[in-house]
ZANU-19040 format. One record per residue (C-alpha): residue in three letters; y, z, x. Coordinates in steps of 0.25 Angstrom, whole numbers, plus 5000, padded with zeros to 4 digits. Example, Ala and Ser with C-alpha at 12.3 -4.5 7.8 and 13.67 -1.06 7.14 Angstrom:
ala498250315049ser499650295055
This chain:
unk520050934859unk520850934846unk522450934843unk523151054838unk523450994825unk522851044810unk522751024794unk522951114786unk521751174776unk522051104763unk521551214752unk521251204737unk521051374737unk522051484736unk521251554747unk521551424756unk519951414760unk519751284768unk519751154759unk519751084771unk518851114782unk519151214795unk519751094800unk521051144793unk521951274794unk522751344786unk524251394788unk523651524792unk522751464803unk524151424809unk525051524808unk524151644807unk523751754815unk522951874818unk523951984810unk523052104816unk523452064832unk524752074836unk524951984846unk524451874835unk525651914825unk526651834825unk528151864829unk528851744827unk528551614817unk529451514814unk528951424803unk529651314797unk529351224783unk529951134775unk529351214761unk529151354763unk528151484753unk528351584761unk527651674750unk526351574753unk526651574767unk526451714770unk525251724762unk524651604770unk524851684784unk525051814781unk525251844796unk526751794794unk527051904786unk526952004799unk527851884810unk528251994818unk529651954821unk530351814817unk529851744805unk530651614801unk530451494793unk531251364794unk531251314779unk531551174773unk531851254761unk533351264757unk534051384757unk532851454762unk533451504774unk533851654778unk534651594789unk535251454791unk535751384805unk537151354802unk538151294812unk539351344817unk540651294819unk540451304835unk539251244834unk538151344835unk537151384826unk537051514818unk535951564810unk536651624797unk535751714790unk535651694773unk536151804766unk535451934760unk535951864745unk535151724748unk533851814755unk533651874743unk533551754735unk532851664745unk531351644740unk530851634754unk531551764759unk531151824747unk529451784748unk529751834763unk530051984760unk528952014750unk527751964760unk528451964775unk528152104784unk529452084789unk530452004782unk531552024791unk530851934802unk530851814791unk532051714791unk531951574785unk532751464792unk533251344785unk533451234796unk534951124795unk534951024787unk535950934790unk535450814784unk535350764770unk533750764765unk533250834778unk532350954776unk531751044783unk530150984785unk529751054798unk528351134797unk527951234808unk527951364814unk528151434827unk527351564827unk527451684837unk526751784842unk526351864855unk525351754861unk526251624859unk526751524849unk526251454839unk526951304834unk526351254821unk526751114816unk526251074803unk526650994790unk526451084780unk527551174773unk527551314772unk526851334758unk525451324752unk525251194747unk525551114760unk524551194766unk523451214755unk523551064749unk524050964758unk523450894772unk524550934783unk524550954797unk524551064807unk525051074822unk524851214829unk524951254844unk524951364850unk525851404863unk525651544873unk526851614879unk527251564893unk526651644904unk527851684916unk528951644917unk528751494921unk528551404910unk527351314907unk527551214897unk527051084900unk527750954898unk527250944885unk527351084880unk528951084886unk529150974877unk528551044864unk529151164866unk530751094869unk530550994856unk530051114847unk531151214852unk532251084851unk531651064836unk531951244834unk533251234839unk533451164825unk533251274817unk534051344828unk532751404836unk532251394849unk533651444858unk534551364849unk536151414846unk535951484833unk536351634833unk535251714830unk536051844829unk535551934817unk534451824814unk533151914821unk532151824814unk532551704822unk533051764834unk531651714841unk531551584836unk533051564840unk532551594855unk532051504865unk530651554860unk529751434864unk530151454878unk529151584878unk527951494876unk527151384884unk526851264876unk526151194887unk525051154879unk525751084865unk524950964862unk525950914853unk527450844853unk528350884841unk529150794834unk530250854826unk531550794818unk532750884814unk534050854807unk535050784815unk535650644821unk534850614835unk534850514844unk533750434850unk532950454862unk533550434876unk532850344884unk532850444897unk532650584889unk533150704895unk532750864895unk532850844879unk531950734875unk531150824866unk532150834858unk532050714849unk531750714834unk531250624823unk530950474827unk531550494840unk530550594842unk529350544838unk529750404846unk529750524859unk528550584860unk527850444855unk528450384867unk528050494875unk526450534871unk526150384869unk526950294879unk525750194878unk525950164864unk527150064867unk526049994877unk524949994865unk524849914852unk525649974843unk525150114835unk524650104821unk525850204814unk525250304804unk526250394796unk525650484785unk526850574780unk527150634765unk528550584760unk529550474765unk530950474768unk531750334763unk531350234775unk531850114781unk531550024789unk532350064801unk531750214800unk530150164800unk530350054811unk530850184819unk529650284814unk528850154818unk529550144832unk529450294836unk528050314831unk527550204839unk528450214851unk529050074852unk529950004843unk529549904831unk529349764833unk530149654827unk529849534820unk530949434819unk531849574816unk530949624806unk530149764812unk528749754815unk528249894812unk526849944817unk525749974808unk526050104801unk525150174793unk525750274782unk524950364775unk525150424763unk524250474749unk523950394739unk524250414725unk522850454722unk522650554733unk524050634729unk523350614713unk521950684720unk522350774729unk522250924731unk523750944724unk523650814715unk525050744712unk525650864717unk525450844731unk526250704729unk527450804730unk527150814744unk527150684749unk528250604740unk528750464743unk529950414734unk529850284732unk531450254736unk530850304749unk529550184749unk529750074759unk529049954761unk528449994775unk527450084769unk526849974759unk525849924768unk525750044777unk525150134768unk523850214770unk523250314763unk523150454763unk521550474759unk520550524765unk519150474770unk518250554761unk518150534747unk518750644740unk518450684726unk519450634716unk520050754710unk520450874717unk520050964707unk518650924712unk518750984726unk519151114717unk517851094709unk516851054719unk517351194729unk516951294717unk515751214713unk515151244727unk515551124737unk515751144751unk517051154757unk516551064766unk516650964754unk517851004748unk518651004760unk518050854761unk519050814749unk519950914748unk520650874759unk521050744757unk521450784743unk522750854750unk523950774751unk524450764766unk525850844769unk525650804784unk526450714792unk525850624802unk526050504809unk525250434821unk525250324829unk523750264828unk523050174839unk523150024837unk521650044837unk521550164828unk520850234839unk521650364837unk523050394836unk524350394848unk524750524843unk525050594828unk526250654824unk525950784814unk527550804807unk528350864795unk528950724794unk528850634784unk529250484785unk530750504783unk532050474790unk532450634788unk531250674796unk531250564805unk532550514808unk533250404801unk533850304812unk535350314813unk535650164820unk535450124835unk533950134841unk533649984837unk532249944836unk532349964851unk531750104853unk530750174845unk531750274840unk533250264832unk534250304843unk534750404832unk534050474820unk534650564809unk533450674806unk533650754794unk532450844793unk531550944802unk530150884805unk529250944815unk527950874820unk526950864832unk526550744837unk524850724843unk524550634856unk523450624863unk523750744872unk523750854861unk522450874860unk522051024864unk520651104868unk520251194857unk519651284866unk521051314874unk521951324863unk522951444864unk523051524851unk524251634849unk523251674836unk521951694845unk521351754832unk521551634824unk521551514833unk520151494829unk520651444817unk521451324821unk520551284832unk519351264823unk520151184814unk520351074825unk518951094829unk518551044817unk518550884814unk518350834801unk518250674806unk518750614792unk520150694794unk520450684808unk519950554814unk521050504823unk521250514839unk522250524847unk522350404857unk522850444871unk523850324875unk523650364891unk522050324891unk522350194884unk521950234871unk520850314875unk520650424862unk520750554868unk519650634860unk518750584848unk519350574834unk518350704830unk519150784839unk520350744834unk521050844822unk522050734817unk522350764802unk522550614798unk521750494795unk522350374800unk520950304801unk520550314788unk521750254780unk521650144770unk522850074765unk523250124751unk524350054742unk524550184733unk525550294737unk525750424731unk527550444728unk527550594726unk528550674722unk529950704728unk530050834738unk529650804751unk528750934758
């Protein structure tokens, strides 16, 4: 038994040959496929990423370059776009479609033409930003073809480096078509496929009001497209933020109680896939994220809340907050790594942004193993015949972390309530900042104002799934991914998931257990690496 959740294969070659054991996969193992059987082709992908090398893209998966019918990208990238969602003055949405003028000059389009089969199916969709500072962060793709659907989740950006050089996290699944006309979806399945098509109807997908006149290449995705397939077995919860004002849970949901984002989400499914950890001490908190947002004390006493499912404690009206563990490279591991300083670009904190919480909460990065000091020496010690048993051993805590993962850990440290894989760092634009009311209450803000796209999926102890039965709509290439979870290097993936229905009884060993973090083998680090000033 494992879960359907991945790292990529961190690379010092041009080649991309594994630096990190088969335990990893590359962009291609996700989205790739079998190019000489046509029911493997793909006819539809969706993809969407906040940086986007389309030129490196198409190299990487070269099966993209024949999508048969509808080929789109959501872009954080401004004025990237071939069309843009506007909004009318009755109300509606319309996609207006960029000029032949801006086309021409648009770098993207451009890359496009010289490598695409098909250019014509190709469009690239910049998302509304209503809101100051928000971006577009959301990493992920939908991917279509005669057998079924594909949805990948993942934290890396569409370009090399974030796959070649630095630790992120991959979530994929694959779902069939339904069979007849009656549908099938389980409880769990309705609830996955509802959230993700509420979260596409923000980019005006999935059945939503946009006019999709004259705009062929997103004609299907503007459909009610997920209604064609069964996601009965989807081990995962999603957890999404888009830009908006929104309200706070009700305490008797109705039909549209997936449809919560940010905090108010997270506080959700929390309550829903744990309900014994209100009647347990409270969980140990551990956030490892790559940049900060300005925080204050208002927003983290409400992360604290909606991650551990109650609200904080109060001492004589000062908040009692539980243990939080934030994790985050040292100076000296950005200084050594595979990049060297310039990975500190990828996980920036401006020290406007600092607060005094994180002081005595900080844990590092590092790895078990004792890693050589220099990367260059990984380089030297390949081409003077090592294994790549042995460089994989110190190449790959050498990469700076881009994932985003927060956890609730056992009081015990036995194994973890569940583990949230996101686009999100620790910010009020990704999360929500709390707009009054709520109290201390609730666990969540009666109202939040979100400012950016995040997309994530949330790991409990049911998510686990049998190798052996896993559904592939790549039969040819499934081999791939399942041998990367069947394969367990015990110093990386050492925590369990706890199951909170058998009274913290761990539901399979920590060998078993493909989990891309080490919240075990922390050690309390003063130094903190202040990178530079993008966020990615």
């Amino acid at each position: 038994m494992s879960v359907p959740l991945w790292n990529n294969r961190v690379s010092h070659t041009d080649a991309g040959t594994g630096a990190s054991g088969d335990c990893c996969v590359t962009l291609n193992d996700v989205l790739g496929c079998d190019t000489t059987k046509p029911e493997e082709l793909w006819d539809h992908v969706l993809l969407g990423s906040y940086l986007l090398d389309i030129t490196w893209l198409l190299r990487a998966v070269e099966c993209l370059r024949q999508v048969g019918t509808s080929f789109v990208v959501v872009s954080g990238e401004k004025d990237s776009g071939t069309h843009l969602l506007k909004k009318q003055q009755d109300g509606t949405d319309k996609w207006v479609a960029q000029s032949e003028a801006l086309k021409r000059v648009n770098p993207i389009v451009h890359a496009a033409k010289l490598q695409l089969k098909e250019c014509s199916t190709f469009s690239v969709v910049e998302p509304r930003l209503p809101y100051p500072y928000g971006t577009h962060h959301s990493k992920f793709a939908l991917c279509v073809n005669k057998n079924g659907l594909r949805v990948a989740i993942f934290t890396s950006n569409l370009v090399e480096s974030d796959w070649r050089l630095k630790h992120q996290g991959i979530y994929c699944q694959d779902f069939p078509l339904k069979v007849g006309t009656q549908p099938r979806d389980s409880p769990r399945g309705h609830a996955f496929s509802s959230y993700l098509c509420q979260y596409l109807r923000q980019y005006g997908f999935c059945n939503a009001t946009a006019n999709y006149m004259d705009h062929a290449p997103l004609s299907f995705f503007g459909s009610a497209f997920l209604d064609r397939y069964d996601f009965t077995d989807a081990k995962v919860y999603l957890v999404a933020s888009i830009p908006g004002v929104h309200d706070g849970i009700r305490s008797c949901p109705g039909d549209d109680d997936h449809a919560y984002f940010g905090l108010h989400r997270i506080a959700q499914v929390v309550k829903h896939c744990v309900p014994s950890m209100e009647r347990a001490a409270p969980p140990i908190l551990s956030w490892q994220y790559t940049s900060q947002g300005t925080l204050t004390d208002s927003f983290l006493e409400k992360v604290c809340a909606a991650m551990s499912g109650t609200r904080c404690a109060t001492d004589h009206g000062k908040v009692s907050f539980p243990q939080v563990q934030v994790v985050y490279p040292t100076e000296d591991e950005v200084k050594q790594s595979i990049e060297g300083w310039r990975s500190g670009f990828s996980i920036p904190v401006r020290m406007r942004c600092w607060h005094t919480f994180l002081n005595t909460r900080l844990c590092r990065w590092g790895h078990r193993s004792t890693a050589r000091s220099a990367p260059c020496r990984a380089l030297v010690a390949h081409e003077g015949g090592e294994s790549d048993e042995t460089v994989a051993s110190f190449l790959r805590p050498k990469g700076m972390p881009h994932m985003k993962t927060y956890a609730a850990v056992h009081p015990d440290r036995s194994g973890l309530f569940w583990l949230l894989l996101t686009s999100a760092n620790l910010s009020q634009a990704a999360w929500g900042s709390p707009q009054g009311g709520g109290g201390r209450s609730t666990a969540s803000p009666a109202r939040l104002l979100i400012r950016s796209y995040e997309l994530g999926v949330l790991y409990d102890y049911t998510s686990s799934i049998e190798l052996s039965s896993v559904f592939s709509i790549t039969p040819s290439a499934a081999s791939k991914m399942a041998a990367a979870l069947s394969v367990v290097d015990p110093e990386l993936y050492e925590a369990s998931l706890v199951s909170t229905h058998h009274e913290s009884s761990v539901v399979r060993s920590a060998r078993n257990t493909s989990y891309s973090i080490h919240y075990t083998s922390y050690t309390r680090e003063p130094e903190l690496v202040v990178g530079g000033e993008s966020v990615c």
